[in-house]
N, C-alpha and C positions, 0 to 999 in steps of 0.2 A: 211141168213146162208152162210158163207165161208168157205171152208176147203183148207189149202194150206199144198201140201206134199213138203219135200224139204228131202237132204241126200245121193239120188241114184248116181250109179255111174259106172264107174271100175274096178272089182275088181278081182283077180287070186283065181283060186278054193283055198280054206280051209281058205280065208280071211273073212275078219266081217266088215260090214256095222250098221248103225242104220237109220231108218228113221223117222223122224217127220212129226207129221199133226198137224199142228197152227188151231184151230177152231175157231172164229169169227162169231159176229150177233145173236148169242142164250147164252143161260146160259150154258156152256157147261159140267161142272162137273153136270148136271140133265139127260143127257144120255148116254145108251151103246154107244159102237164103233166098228169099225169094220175095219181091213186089207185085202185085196182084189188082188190077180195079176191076169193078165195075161200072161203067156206065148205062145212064139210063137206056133200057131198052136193048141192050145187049149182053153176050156173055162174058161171063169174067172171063179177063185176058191176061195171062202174063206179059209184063211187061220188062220187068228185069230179074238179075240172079245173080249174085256171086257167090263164088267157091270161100270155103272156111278160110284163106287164107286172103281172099282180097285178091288174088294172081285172077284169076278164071272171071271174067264179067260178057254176060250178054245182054241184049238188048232185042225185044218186039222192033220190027219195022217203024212203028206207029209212034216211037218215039224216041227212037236211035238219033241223037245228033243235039237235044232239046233236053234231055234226061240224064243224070249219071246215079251209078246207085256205088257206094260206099260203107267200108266198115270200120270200128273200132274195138277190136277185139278187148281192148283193156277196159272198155267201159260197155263191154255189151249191147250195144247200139249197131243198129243198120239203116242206113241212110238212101234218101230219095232226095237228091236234088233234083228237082224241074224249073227248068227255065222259057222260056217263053212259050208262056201256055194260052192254050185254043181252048175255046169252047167244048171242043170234041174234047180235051183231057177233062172235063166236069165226070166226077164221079166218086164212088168209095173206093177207098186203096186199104188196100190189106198185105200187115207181111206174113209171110209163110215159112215155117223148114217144113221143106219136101221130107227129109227124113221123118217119119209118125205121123206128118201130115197134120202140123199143128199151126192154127194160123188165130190173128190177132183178132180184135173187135172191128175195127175197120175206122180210116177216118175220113170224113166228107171232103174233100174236093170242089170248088164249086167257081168255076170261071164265068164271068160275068161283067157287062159294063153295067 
């Protein structure tokens, strides 16, 4: 099982990023997912999750309304769309399946003017 996140970056408060995770070595449209940061000085927080099929999504308080997380099972990809982002979303994002508990390298986040 591989998970490779790519997309982070740059970006000045009220900008939009997206990030992907390419999943590799498993059947990956047969599990949930999960997005995951850290920010500085705190613990990792989930942040979002959807079910293998795209039907089931939740969402952290902390970014419910600003955030959508997305799949496409035909191309193995799990998507973080963020939309106008705060300084507080500066951080490492990492996806996960809960199932085996396998999660990705992580990729930097970093809001700023």
């Amino acid at each position: 099982v591989q998970l490779v996140e790519s997309g982070g970056g740059l970006v000045q408060p009220g900008g939009s990023l997206r990030l992907s995770c390419t999943g590799s070595g498993y059947s990956f449209r047969s599990y949930n997912m999960e997005w995951h940061r850290q920010s500085p000085g705190k613990e990792r927080e989930l942040v979002a999750s959807i079910s293998n099929s795209g039907y089931y999504i939740k969402y952290s308080d902390s970014v419910k309304g600003h955030f959508a997380i997305s799949r496409d099972n035909d191309k193995n990809i799990v998507y973080l769309q963020m939309n106008d982002l705060k300084s507080e979303d500066t951080g490492v994002y990492y996806c996960r399946r809960p199932n085996g508990d396998y999660w990705g390298q992580g990729s930097q986040v970093t809001v700023a003017s």
